[in-house]
Backbone bond lengths (Angstrom), bond angles and torsions (degrees), N, CA, C in turn:
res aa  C-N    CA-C-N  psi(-1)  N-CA   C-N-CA  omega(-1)  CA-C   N-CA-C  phi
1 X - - - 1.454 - - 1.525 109.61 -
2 X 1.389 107.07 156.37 1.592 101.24 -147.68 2.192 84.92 -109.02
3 X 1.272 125.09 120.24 1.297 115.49 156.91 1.126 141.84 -56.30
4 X 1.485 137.31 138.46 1.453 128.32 -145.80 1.131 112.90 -80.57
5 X 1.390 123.81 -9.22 1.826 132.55 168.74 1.397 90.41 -85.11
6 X 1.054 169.83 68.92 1.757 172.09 -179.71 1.477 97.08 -170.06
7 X 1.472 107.42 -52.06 2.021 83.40 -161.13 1.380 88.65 -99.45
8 X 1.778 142.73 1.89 1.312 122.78 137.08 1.931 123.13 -32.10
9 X 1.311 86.12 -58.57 1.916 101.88 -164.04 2.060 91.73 -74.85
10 X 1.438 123.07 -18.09 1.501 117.13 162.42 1.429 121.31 -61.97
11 X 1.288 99.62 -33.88 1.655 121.94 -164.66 1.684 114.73 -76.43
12 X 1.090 137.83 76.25 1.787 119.30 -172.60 1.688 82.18 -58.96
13 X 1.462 77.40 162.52 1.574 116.29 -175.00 1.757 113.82 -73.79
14 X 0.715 146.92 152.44 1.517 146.90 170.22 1.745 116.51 -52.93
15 X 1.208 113.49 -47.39 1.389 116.19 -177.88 1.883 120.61 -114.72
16 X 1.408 100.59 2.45 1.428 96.99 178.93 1.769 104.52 -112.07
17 X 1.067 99.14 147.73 1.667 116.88 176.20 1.753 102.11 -91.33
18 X 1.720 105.97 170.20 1.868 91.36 169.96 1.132 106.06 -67.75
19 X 1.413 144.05 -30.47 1.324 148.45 -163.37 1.886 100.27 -54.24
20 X 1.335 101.24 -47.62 1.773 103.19 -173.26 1.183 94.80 126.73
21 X 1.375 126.85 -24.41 1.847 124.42 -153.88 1.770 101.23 -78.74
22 X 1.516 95.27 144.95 1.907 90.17 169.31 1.091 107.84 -67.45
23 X 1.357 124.24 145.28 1.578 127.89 153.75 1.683 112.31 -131.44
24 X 1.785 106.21 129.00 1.127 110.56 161.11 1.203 142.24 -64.57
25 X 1.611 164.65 136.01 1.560 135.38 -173.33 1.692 74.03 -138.65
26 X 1.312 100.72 138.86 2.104 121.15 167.49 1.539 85.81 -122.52
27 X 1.512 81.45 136.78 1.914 108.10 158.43 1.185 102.19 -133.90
28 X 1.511 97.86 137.13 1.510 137.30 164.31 1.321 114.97 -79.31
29 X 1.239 124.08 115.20 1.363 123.29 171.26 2.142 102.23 -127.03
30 X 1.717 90.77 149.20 1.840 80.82 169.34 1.104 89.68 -116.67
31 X 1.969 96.63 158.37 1.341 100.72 -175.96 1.629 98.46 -133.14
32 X 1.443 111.37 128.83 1.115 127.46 -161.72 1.428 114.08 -99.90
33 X 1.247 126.00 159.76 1.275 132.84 -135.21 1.784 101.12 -158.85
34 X 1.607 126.78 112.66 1.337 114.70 -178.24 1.493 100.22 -90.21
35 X 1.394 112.12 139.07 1.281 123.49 151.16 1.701 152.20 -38.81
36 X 1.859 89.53 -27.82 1.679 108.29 177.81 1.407 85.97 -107.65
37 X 1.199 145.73 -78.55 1.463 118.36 -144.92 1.571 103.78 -118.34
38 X 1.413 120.84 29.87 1.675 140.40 160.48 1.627 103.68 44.87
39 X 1.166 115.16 19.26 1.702 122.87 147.50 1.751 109.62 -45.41
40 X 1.621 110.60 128.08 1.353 113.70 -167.32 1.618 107.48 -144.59
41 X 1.131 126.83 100.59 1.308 169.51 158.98 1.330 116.60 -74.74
42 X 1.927 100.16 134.55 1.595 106.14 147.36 1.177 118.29 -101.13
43 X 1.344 112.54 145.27 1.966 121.15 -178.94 1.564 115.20 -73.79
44 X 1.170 97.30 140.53 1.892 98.34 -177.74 1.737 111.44 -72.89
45 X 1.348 102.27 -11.48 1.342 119.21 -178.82 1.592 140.02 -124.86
46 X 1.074 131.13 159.94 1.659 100.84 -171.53 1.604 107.24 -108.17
47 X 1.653 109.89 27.97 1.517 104.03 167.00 1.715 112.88 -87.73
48 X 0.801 121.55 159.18 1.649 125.46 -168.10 1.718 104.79 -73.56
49 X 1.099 126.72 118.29 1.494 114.50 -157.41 1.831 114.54 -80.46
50 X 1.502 102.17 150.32 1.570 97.47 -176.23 1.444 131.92 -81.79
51 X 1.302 112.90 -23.94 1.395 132.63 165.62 1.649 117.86 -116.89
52 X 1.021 116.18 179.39 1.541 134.75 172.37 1.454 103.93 -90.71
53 X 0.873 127.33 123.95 1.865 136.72 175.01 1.024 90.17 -65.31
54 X 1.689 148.33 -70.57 1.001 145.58 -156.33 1.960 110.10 -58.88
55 X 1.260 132.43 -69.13 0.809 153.23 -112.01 1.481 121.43 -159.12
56 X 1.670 99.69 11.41 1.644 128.01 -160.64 1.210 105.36 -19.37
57 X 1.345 110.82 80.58 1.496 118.78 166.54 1.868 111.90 -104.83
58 X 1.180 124.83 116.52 1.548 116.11 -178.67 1.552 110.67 -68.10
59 X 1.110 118.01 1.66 1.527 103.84 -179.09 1.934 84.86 -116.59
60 X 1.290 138.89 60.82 0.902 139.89 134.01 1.630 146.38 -27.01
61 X 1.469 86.96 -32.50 1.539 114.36 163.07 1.454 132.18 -125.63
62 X 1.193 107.45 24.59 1.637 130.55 167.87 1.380 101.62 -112.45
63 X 1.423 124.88 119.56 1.915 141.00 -176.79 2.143 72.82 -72.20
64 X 1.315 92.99 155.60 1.548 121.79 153.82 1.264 120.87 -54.08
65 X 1.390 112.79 108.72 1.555 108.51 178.10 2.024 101.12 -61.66
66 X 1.045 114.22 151.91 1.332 125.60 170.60 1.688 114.31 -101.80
67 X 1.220 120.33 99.89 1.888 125.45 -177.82 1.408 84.08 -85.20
68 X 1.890 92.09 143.61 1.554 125.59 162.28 1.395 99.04 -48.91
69 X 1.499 124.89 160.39 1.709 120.86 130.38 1.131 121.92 -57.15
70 X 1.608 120.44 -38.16 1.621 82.78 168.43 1.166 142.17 -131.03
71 X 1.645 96.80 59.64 1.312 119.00 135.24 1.684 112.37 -59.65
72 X 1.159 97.64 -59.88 1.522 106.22 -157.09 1.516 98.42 -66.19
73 X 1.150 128.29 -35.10 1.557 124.59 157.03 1.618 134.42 -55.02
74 X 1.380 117.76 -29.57 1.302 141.84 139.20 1.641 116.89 -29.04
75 X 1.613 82.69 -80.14 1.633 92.12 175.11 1.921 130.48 -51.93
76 X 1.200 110.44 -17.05 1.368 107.09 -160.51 1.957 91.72 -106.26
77 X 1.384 100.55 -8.11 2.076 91.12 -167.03 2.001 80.78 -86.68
C-alpha cells in the first residue's frame, strides 16, 4: 500500500513543470445541445455525435420542422 506522502511526490502538481516554471494549459471543449428535447452535454469524444444521449434522436441537430393544419388535414381525408 502506497503512503499518502508517496502518491503526493507521484502526483506533479497542477501548475508546475520539472523545470519549477508556472505553466498554463486551456481546453476547449464543445458543448452540445439537442434540438427536440434541448438536453445539453459534453462528448467523451471529439467525433460529432450521432444521436442525443438523452432522447436518442439522430436529427439532434435539426430544430422540428413545424406542418400547417392543413397539411395535417389534407393528410388524414
Amino acid at each position: 500500500m502506497i503512503e499518502k506522502n508517496k502518491i503526493q511526490e507521484l502526483i506533479p502538481s497542477n501548475n508546475q513543470e520539472k523545470g519549477g516554471a508556472e505553466m498554463e494549459e486551456q481546453i476547449t471543449l464543445n458543448r452540445y445541445t439537442c434540438e427536440r428535447c434541448s438536453h445539453k452535454w459534453l462528448p467523451r469524444s471529439e467525433d460529432k455525435p450521432t444521436v442525443c444521449p438523452r432522447c436518442k434522436s439522430p436529427y439532434w441537430n435539426n430544430p422540428r420542422q413545424e406542418t400547417s393544419s392543413s397539411e395535417n388535414n389534407n393528410a388524414k381525408q
